[in-house]
N, C-alpha and C positions, 0 to 999 in steps of 0.2 A: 491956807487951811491948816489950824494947827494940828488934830489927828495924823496928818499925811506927815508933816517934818516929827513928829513925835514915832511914825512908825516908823520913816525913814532913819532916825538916830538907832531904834532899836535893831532896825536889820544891820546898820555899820559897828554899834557895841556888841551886841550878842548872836547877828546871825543868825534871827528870826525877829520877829516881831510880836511884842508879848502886849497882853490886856492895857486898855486903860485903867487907871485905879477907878475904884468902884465909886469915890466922890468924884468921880469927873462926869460933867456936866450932859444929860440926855442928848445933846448934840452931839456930842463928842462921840458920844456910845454909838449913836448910830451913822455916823460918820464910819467908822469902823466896821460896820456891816455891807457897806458899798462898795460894788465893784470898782475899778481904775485899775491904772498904773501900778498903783501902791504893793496891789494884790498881786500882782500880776510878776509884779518884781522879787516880790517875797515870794512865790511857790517856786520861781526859776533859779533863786537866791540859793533856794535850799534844796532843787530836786535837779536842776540842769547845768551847764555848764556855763564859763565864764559868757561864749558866745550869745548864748541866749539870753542871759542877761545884757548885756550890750544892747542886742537886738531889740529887747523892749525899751528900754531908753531909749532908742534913735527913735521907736516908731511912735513914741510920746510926746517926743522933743518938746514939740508944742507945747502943750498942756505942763509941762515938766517947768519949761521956761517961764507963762504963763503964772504959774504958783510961785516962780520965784525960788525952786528947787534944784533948780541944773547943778549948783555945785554940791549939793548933797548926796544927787543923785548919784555926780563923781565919786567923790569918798565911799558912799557905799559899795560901790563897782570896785573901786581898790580895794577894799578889805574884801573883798570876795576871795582871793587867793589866801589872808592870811588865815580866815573862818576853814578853809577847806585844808589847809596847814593843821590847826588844830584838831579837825575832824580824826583825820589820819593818825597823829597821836594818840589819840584814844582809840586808835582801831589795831593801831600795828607798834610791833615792839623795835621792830628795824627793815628800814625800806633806802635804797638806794636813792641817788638823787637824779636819778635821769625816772623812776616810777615815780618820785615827789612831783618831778617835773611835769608830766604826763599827766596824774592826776590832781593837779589842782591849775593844771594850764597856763604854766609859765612855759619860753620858747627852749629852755636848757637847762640840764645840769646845773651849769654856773650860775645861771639866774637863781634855781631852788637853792642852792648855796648859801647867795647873798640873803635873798629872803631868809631863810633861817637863820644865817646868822647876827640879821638884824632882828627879830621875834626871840630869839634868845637871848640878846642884850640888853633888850627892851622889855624882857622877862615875861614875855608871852605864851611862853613854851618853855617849859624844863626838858632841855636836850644836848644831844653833846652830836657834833660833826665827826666821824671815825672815816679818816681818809682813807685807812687799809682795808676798808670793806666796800 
């Protein structure tokens, strides 16, 4: 179904899922107004934690697999850290990396680290690592 891999790109680019354009086809549109997966993924995407999202993907699998989505599903679920990464940016001026860690649900320190310092390379984040803080 192409609505569903179209909302899926948009929850792994931007971290929610935004309109179809308005020439896209009465299918499509109301494609977009039906329950599933999709939705389901996107309200946890944006209001719950990495767990719960997980959780709806296993409890989809089928239907997921099915559409021929499973690996998009993946990617979207990795970018869930780095979306909550940028979130935090725009919320805070300076946070430790053990509360990075915490809230965007990587297992350490070291991990929120590495993640940053790959979104910083990759210039997804204007930030600097300050080891003495």
């Amino acid at each position: 179904d192409a609505y569903k891999r179209y909302a899926l790109v948009c929850l792994k680019m931007y971290g929610e899922i935004r309109p179809p354009p308005a020439y896209a086809s009465l299918i499509v549109q109301e494609a977009a107004q039906q329950p599933g997966y999709v939705k389901e993924l996107a309200t946890a995407f944006q209001e719950a934690t990495i767990e719960e999202v997980r959780r709806i993907a296993e409890e989809n699998a089928t239907e997921i697999t099915e559409d021929d989505n499973r690996y998009l599903v993946e990617e979207v679920i990795q970018s869930y850290t780095r979306h909550k990464v940028q979130l935090l940016k725009e919320t805070y001026l300076t946070l430790s990396l053990s509360e990075i860690a915490e809230q965007v649900g990587v297992e350490s320190a070291a991990a929120a680290e590495a993640l940053l310092a790959d979104m910083i390379a990759k210039g997804e984040i204007a930030a600097r690592i300050d080891k003495d803080s």
